[in-house]
C-alpha positions as CSV (number, residue, x, y, z in Angstrom):
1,X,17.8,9.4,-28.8
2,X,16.8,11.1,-32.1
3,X,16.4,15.3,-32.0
4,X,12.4,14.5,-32.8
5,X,12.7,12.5,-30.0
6,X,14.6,14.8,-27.8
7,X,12.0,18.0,-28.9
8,X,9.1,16.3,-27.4
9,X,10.7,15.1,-24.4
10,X,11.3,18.9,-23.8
11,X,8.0,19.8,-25.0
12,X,6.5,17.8,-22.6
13,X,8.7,18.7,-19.9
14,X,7.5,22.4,-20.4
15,X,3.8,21.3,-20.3
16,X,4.3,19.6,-17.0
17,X,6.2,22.5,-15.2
18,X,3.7,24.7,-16.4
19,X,0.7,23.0,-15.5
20,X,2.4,22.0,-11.8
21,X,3.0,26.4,-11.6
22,X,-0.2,26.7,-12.1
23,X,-1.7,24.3,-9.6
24,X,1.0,25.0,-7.1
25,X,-0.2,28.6,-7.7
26,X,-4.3,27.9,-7.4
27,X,-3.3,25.8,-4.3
28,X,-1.8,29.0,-2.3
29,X,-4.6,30.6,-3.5
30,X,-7.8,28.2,-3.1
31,X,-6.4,26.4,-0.2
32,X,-5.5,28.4,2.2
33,X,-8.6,27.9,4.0
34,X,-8.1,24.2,4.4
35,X,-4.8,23.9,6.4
36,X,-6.7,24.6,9.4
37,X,-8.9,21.9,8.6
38,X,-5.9,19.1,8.2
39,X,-3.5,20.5,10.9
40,X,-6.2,21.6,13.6
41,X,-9.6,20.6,12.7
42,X,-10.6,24.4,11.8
43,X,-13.3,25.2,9.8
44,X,-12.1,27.0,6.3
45,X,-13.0,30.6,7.2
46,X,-11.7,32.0,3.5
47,X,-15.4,30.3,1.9
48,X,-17.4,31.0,5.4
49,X,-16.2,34.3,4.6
50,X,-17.2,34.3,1.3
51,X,-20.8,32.7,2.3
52,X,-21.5,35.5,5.1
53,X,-20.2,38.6,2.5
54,X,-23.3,37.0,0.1
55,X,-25.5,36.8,3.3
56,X,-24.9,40.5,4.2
57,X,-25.3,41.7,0.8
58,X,-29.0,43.9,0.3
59,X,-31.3,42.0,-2.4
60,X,-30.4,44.7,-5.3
61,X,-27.3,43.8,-5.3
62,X,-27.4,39.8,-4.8
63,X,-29.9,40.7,-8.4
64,X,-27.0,42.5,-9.7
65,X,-24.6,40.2,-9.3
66,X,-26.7,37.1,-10.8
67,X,-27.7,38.8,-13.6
68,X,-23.9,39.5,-14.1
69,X,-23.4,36.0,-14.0
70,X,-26.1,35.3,-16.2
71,X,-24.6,37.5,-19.4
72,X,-21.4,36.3,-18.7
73,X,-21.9,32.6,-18.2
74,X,-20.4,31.7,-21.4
75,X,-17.1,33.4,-19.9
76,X,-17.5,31.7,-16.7
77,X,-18.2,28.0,-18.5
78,X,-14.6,28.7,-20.5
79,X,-13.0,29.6,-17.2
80,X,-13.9,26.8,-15.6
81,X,-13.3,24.5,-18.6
82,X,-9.7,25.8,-18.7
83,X,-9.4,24.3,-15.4
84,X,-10.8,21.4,-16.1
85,X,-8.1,20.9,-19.1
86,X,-5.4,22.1,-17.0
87,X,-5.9,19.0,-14.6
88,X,-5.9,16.6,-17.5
89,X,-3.0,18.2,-19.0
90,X,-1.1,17.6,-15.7
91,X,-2.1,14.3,-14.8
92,X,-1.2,12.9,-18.5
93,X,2.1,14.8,-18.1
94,X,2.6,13.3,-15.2
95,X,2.2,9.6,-15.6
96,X,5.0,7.3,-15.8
97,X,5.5,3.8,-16.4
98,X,5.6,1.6,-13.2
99,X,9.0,-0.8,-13.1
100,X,9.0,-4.7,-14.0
101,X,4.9,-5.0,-14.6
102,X,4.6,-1.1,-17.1
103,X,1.5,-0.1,-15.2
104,X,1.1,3.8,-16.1
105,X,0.3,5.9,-13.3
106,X,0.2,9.3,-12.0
107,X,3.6,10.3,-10.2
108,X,4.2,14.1,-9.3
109,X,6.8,13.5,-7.0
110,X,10.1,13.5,-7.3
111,X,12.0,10.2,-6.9
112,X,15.1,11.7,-4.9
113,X,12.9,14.3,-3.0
114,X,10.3,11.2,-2.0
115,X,13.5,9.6,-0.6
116,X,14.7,12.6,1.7
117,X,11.0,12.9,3.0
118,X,11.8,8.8,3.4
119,X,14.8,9.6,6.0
120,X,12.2,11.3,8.2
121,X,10.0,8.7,8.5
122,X,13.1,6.6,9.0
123,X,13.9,8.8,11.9
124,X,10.4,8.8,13.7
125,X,10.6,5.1,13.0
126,X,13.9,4.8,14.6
127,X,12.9,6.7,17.8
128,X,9.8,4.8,18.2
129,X,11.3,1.5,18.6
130,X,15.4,2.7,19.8
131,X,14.3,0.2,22.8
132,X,12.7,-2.5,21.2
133,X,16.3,-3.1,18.6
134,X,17.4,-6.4,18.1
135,X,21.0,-6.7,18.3
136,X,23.3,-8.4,15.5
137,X,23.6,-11.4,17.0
138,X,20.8,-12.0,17.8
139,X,19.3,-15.3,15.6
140,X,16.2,-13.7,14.6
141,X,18.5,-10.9,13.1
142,X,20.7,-12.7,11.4
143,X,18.0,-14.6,9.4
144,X,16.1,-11.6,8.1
145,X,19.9,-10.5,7.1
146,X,20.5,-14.1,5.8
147,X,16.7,-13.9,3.6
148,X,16.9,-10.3,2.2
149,X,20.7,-10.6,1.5
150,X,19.9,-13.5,-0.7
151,X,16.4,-12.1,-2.3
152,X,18.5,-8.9,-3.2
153,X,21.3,-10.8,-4.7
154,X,19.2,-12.9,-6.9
155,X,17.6,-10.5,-8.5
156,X,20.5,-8.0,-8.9
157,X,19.7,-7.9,-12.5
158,X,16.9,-5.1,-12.2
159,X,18.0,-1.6,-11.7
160,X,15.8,-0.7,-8.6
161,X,17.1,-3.7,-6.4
162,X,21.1,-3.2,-7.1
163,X,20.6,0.5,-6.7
164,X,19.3,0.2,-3.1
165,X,21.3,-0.7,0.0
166,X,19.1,-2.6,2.3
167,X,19.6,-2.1,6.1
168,X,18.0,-4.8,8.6
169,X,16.1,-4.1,11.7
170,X,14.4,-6.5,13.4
171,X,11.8,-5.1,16.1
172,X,10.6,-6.9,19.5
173,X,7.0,-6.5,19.0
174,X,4.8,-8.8,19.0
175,X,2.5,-7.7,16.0
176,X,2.7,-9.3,12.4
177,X,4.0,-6.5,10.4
178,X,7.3,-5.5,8.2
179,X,7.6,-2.8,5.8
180,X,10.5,-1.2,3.8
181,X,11.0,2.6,3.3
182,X,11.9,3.7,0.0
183,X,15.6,4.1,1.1
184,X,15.8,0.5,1.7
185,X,15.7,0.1,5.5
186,X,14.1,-2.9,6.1
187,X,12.0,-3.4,9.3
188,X,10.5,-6.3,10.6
189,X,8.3,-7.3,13.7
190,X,9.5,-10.6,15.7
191,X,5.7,-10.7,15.5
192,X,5.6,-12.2,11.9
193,X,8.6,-14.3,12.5
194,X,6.3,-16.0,15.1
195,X,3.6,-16.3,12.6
196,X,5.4,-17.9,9.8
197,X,6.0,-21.3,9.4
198,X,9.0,-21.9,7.8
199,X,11.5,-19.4,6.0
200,X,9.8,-20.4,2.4
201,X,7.0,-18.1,4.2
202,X,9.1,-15.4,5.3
203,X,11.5,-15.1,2.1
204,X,8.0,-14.6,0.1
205,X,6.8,-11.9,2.9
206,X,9.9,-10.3,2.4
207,X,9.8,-10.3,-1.5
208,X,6.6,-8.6,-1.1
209,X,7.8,-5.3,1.0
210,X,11.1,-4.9,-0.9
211,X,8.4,-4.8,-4.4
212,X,6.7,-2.1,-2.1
213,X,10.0,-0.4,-2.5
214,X,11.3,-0.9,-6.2
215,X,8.0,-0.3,-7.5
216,X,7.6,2.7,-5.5
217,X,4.3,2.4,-4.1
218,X,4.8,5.2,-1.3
219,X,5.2,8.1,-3.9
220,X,2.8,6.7,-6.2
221,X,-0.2,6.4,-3.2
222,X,1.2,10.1,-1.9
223,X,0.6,11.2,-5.6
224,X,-2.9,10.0,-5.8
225,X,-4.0,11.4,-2.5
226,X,-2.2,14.8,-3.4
227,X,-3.9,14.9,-6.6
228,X,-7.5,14.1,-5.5
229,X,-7.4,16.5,-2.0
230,X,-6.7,18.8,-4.8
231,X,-10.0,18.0,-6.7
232,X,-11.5,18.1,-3.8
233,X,-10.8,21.6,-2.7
234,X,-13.0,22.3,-5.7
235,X,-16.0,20.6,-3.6
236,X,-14.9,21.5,-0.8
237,X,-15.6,25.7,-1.4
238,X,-18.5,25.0,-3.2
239,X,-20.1,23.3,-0.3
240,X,-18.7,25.8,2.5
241,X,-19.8,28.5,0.4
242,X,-22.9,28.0,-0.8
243,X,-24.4,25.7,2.1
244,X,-26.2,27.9,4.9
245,X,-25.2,26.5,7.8
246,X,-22.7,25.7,9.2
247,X,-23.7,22.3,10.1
248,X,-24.8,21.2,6.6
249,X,-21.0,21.9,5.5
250,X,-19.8,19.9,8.0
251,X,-21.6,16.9,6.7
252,X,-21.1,17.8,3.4
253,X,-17.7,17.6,4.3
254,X,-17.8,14.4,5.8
255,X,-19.5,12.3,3.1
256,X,-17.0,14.0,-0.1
257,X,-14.1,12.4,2.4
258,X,-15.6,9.2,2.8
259,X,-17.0,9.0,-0.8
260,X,-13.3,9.8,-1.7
261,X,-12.0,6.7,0.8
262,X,-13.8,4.1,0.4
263,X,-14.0,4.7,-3.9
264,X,-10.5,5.7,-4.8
265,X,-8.4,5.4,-1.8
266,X,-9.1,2.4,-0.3
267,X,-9.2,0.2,-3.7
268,X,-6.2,1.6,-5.0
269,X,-4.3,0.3,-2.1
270,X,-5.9,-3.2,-2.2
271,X,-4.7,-2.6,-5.9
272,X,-0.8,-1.9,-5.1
273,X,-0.8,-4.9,-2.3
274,X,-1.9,-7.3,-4.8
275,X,0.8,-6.0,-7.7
276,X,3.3,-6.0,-5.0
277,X,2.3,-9.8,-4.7
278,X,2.9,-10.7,-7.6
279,X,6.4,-8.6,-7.9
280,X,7.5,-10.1,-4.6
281,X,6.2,-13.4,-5.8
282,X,8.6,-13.3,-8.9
283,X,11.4,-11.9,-6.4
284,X,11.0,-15.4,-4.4
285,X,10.6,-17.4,-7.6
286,X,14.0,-16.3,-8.9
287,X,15.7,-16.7,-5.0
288,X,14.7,-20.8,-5.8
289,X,12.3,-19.9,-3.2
290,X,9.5,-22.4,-2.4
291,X,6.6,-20.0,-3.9
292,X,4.2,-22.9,-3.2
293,X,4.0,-21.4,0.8
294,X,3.1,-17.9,-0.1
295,X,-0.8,-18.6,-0.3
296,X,-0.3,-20.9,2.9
297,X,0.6,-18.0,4.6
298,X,-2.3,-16.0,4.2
299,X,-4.6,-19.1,4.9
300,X,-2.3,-19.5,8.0
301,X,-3.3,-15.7,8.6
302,X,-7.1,-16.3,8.2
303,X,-7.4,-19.6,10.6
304,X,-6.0,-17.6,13.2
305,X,-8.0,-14.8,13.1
306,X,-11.1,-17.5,13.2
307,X,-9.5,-18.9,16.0
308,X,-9.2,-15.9,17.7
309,X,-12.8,-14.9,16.9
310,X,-11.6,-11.5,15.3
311,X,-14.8,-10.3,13.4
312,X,-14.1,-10.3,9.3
313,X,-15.0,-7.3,8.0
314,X,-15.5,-6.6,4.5
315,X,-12.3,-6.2,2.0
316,X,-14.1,-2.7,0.7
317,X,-13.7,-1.7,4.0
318,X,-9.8,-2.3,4.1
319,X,-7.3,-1.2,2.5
320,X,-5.6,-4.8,1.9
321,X,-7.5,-7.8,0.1
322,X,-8.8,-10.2,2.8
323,X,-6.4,-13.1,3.4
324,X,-9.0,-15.4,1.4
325,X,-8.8,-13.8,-1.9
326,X,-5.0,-12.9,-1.6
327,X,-4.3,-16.6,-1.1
328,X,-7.0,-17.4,-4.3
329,X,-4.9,-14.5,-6.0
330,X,-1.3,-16.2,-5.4
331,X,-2.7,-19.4,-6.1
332,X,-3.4,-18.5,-10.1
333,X,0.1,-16.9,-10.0
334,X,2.5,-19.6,-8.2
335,X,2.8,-21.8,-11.8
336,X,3.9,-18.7,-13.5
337,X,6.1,-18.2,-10.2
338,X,7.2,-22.1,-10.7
339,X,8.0,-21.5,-14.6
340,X,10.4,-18.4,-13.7
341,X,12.2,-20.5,-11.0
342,X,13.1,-23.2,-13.6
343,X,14.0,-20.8,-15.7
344,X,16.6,-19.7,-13.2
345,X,17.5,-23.1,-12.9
346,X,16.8,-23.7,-9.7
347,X,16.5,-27.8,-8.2
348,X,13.3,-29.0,-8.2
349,X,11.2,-29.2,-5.5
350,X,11.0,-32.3,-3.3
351,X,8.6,-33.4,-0.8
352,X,4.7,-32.8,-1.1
353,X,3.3,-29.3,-1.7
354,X,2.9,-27.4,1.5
355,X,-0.6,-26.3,0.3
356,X,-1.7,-30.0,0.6
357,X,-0.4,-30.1,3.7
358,X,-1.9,-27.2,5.5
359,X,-6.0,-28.7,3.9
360,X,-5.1,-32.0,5.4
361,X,-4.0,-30.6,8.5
362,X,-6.7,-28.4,8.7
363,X,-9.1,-31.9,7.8
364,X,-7.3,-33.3,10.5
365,X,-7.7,-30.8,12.9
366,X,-11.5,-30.5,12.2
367,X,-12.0,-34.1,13.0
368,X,-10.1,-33.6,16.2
369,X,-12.7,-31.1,17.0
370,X,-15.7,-32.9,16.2
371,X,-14.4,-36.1,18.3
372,X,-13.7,-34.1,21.6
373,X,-17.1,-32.4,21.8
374,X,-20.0,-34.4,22.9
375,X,-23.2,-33.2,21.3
376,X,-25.0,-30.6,23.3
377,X,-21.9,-30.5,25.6
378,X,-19.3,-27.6,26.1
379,X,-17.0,-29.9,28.5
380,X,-13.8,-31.1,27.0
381,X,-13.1,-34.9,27.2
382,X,-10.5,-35.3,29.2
383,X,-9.5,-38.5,27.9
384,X,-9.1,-36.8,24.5
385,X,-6.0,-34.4,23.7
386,X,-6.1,-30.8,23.6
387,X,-6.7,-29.1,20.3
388,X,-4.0,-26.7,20.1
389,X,-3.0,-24.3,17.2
390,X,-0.1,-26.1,15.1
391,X,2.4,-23.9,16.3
392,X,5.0,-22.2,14.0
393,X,8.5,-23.5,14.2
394,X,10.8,-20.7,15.5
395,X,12.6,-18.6,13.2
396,X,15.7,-18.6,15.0
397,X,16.2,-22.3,14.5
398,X,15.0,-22.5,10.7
399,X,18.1,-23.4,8.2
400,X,18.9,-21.1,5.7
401,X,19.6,-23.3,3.0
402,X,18.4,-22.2,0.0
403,X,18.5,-23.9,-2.8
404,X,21.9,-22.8,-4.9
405,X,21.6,-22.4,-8.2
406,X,24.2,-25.0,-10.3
407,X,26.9,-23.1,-12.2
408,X,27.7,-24.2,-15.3
């Protein structure tokens, strides 16, 4: 690193402590008045204060004071332009590059402080589900050890993978879910290994919440939200103190939170689950995992719900992409995903591609339906089978035998 080099490092290191002192310190100060809001449900009584001074105030002196503002509005503007620059300065000073894909974005907290808030969560999560622990032995365990053991050791080679030690824990619960904390512990439902098909399926599931992890998705969504409640607090003691009622700030309240859901929240985490794809796609790829099943998955995932006769709502409304467009989305990556497992050398796949599989079981499956059902009829045939959901085979009694890479 060249002294050049070295002075702007600590330049900018100066400009980002000092702009984080001063928004710590405008926080304590402009805030104060909102804890009660997020802990309790309180209504902010610093600006209702500040509204019902105004209110009580005789008309000479409401005159006085707006004339005051009006000679000094020019001092006002600057003031509140210096605040303006003070929140670009720290969110430029703040941004960092995102491992494996370079995506900048804003990160204000720590890496190693993220990670002790990290062990609580691990705790709650731990004290939640102390009953519902699958043993060791157990199968099921022993294959989500198996799968993550051998995602983690083929892709040793980046940083954030080696450096983590990943702890299994496989929960009795019958929903489709897994997530990994930012430490590395690793949980996952006996849910989704009911759900998946085959262990091609799970390794890629997998992939995807370990890239939560490496690419440090918690702290950079924490960041966001920490940076716009901020912003908001602007809004948020304008509208308390200016509107007259009570009421009227209530709602104003209301819509800034949902304006700030549903047009930064929500599709920046729709944005991370699709990058975390793509990572955990490339995780698979370079395991000689069969990337070909990750889109099945989610069509898998979609069928079911149709089955089922959940209603679809509207990806804006979500904070993951519908199972539709994330299996259209894995779709254009798998022959990227195909190129890096060759590159590994990895054998080539045999048999037929599990994607023509699934549309000509799904072909067959329609016919089925269409020859059991007389028209105008809701009685079943008897004489024709049932139509049953093609059911998952058990993870338990999957192999694990991933393709081993040749050594020269």
């Amino acid at each position: 690193m060249t002294r050049q080099h070295r002075g702007q490092r600590q330049g900018q290191e100066k400009v980002r402590a000092t702009c984080s002192q001063i928004l710590v310190f405008l926080m304590y100060r402009n805030g104060i008045g909102h804890i009660g809001i997020a802990l309790g449900g309180q209504e902010p009584s610093a600006e209702r204060s500040i509204r019902n001074w105004w209110k009580a105030l005789p008309p000479n002196k409401k005159e006085l004071f707006k004339e005051s503002a009006r000679k000094n509005k020019w001092k006002i503007l600057l003031g509140v332009s210096s605040l303006g620059v003070v929140f670009v300065m720290f969110y430029f000073t703040h941004l960092e590059e995102t491992p494996i894909t370079g995506r900048a974005r804003l990160l204000v907290f720590g890496k190693e402080h993220f990670r002790e808030l990290s062990q609580m969560e691990y705790d709650m999560w731990m004290e939640q589900f102390k009953s519902q622990m699958l043993p060791e032995t157990d199968a099921r365990y022993q294959v989500v050890e198996r799968v993550v053991g051998h995602l983690s050791e083929s892709n040793k080679d980046i940083p954030q993978v080696a450096a983590l030690q990943w702890v299994i824990h496989v929960v009795d619960e019958p929903g489709v879910n897994a997530f990994v904390l930012p430490n590395g512990q690793v949980f996952v439902f006996t849910g989704l290994l009911d759900a998946v098909s085959d262990i091609h399926q799970l390794s890629f599931i997998l992939g995807h919440e370990i890239a939560h992890a490496v690419l440090e998705h918690a702290a950079e969504k924490a960041s966001l939200v920490h940076f716009l409640d901020f912003l908001s607090l602007i809004f948020l003691t304008m509208i308390w103190a200016i509107c007259p009622r009570d009421s009227l700030a209530v709602v104003g309240q209301w819509i800034q939170s949902k304006l700030q859901e549903f047009m930064f929240d929500r599709p920046y985490s729709r944005t991370l689950e699709a990058e975390a794809d793509k990572v955990g796609l490339q995780f698979a790829a370079k395991a000689c995992v069969d990337v070909r099943a990750s889109s099945v998955f989610w069509q898998q995932m979609e069928l079911a719900e149709t089955i089922q006769g959940q209603p679809k709502l509207p990806e804006w409304l979500s904070t993951h992409p519908s199972h539709e467009n994330r299996a259209e989305h894995l779709d254009r990556l798998i022959p990227e995903a195909l190129k890096i497992r060759e590159s590994c050398n990895c054998p080539s796949l045999s048999g037929p591609d599990p994607r023509l599989i699934f549309r000509l079981n799904m072909q067959h499956l329609l016919e089925l339906s269409k020859g059991r059902e007389a028209p105008n009829s809701t009685k079943q045939d008897p004489s024709k089978p049932k139509l049953d959901f093609p059911h998952a085979q058990k993870v338990e009694d999957m192999p694990v035998t991933f393709a081993v890479k040749p050594t020269n």
